[in-house]
PLY file of the C-alpha trace (Angstrom):
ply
format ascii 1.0
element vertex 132
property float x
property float y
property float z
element edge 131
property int vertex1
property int vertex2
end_header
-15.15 1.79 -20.84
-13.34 0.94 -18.02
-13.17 3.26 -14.82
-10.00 4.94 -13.30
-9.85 4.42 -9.73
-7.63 6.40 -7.49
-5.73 4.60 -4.85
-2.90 5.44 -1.88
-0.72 2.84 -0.61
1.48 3.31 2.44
4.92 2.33 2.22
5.15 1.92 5.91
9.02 1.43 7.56
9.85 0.32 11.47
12.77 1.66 12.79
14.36 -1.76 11.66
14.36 -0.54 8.18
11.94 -2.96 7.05
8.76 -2.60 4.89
5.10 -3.23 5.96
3.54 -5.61 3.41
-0.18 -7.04 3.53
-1.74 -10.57 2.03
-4.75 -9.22 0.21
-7.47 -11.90 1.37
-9.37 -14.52 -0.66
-12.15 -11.97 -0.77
-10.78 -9.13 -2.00
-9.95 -8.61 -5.54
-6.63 -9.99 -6.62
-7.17 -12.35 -4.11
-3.58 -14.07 -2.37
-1.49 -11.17 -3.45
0.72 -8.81 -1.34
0.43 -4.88 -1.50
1.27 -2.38 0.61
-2.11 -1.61 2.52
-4.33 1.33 1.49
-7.47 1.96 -0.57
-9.43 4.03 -2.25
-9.15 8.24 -2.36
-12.71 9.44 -2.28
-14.12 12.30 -3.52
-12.94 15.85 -2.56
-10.37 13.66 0.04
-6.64 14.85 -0.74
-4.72 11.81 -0.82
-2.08 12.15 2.60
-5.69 12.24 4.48
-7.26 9.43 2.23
-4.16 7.42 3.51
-4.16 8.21 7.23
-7.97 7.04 7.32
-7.47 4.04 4.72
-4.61 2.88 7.27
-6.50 3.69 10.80
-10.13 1.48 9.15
-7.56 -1.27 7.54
-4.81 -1.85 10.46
-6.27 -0.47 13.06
-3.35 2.49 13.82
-2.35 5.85 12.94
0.63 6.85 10.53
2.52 9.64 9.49
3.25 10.43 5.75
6.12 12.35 3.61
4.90 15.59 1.95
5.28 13.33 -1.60
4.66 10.70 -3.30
7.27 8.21 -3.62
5.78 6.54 -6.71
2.88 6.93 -9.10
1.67 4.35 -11.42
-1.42 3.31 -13.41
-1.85 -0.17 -14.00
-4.97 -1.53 -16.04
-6.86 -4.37 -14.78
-9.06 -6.76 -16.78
-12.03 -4.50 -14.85
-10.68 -1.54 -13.95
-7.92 1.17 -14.00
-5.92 1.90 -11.19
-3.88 4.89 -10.54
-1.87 4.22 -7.90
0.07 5.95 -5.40
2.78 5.43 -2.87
3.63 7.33 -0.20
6.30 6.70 2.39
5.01 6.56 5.51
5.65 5.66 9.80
3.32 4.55 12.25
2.93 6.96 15.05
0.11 5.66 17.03
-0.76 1.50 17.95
0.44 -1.28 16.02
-0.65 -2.43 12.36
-3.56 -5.15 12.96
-4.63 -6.81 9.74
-9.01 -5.97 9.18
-9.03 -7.15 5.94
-6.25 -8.52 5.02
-5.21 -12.57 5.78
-1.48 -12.01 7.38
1.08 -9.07 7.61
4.97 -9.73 7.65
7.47 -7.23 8.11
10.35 -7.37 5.08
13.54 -6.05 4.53
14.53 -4.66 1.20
16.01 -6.65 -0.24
13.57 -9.32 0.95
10.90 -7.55 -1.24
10.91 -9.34 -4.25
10.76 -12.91 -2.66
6.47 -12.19 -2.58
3.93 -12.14 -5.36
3.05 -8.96 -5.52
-0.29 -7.49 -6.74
0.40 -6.22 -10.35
0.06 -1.98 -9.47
2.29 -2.62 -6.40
4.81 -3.83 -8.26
6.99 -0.50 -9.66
6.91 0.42 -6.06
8.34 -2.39 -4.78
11.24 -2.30 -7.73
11.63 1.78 -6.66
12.22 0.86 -3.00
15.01 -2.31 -3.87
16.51 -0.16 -5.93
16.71 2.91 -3.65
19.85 3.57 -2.23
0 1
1 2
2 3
3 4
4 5
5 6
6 7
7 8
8 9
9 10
10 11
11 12
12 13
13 14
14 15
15 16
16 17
17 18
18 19
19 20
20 21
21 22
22 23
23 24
24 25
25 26
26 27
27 28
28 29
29 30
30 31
31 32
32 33
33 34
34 35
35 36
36 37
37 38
38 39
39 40
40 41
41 42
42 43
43 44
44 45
45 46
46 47
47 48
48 49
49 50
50 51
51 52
52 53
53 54
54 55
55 56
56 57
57 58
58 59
59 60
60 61
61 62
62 63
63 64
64 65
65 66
66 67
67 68
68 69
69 70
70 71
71 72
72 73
73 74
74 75
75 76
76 77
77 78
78 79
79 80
80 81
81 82
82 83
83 84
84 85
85 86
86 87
87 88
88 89
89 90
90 91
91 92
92 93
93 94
94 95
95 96
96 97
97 98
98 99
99 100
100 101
101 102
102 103
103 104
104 105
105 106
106 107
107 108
108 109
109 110
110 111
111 112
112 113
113 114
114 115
115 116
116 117
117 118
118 119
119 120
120 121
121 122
122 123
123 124
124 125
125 126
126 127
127 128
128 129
129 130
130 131
């Protein structure tokens, strides 16, 4: 039986109104995809604080989150479940360095469908193009 892994992602906007978005490396698992950059919630860690410390080990700066979660989605990997969720988010401290990742671009919305996107991250990304 497969296991059900709880992630955050941080949907992270400049004051440009455009969207953070992070090459997963050829290491990681679904290698050469972009997501928006987070990671794991671990155990008895509510998820805004997973996400601040997923974001200050990963890019090396400190956000801000909204009190919700802008989407939530389970997608099912040939290994593993994921139960994904997206938070909208701001950076409030340094500047987003990529740790793990190969490259980060900055995108605007509408600009978001022109990457391949790691499957979970994808009803997300359709939310936030279609958000008025």
């Amino acid at each position: 039986m497969k296991t059900l892994v709880k992630v955050v992602a941080a949907i992270i906007e400049n004051e440009h109104g455009e969207f953070l978005c992070a090459l997963r490396s050829p290491q990681m698992s679904t290698p050469n995809m972009w997501e928006f950059p987070g990671g794991k919630v671990e155990v008895n860690e509510d998820i805004y604080t997973a996400l601040k410390r997923e974001i200050d080990e990963e890019l090396d700066c400190k956000i801000e989150t909204s009190k919700k979660v802008f989407n939530d989605t389970t997608h099912e990997y040939e290994t593993v479940i994921i139960n994904l969720l997206s938070i909208k988010c701001k950076v409030v401290e340094g500047s987003p360095t990529p740790r793990e990742h190969s490259k980060l671009i900055w995108l605007k919305r509408e600009n978001l469908d022109s990457l391949k996107w790691a499957p979970a991250d994808i009803p997300a990304v359709l939310q936030l193009i279609n958000e008025k």
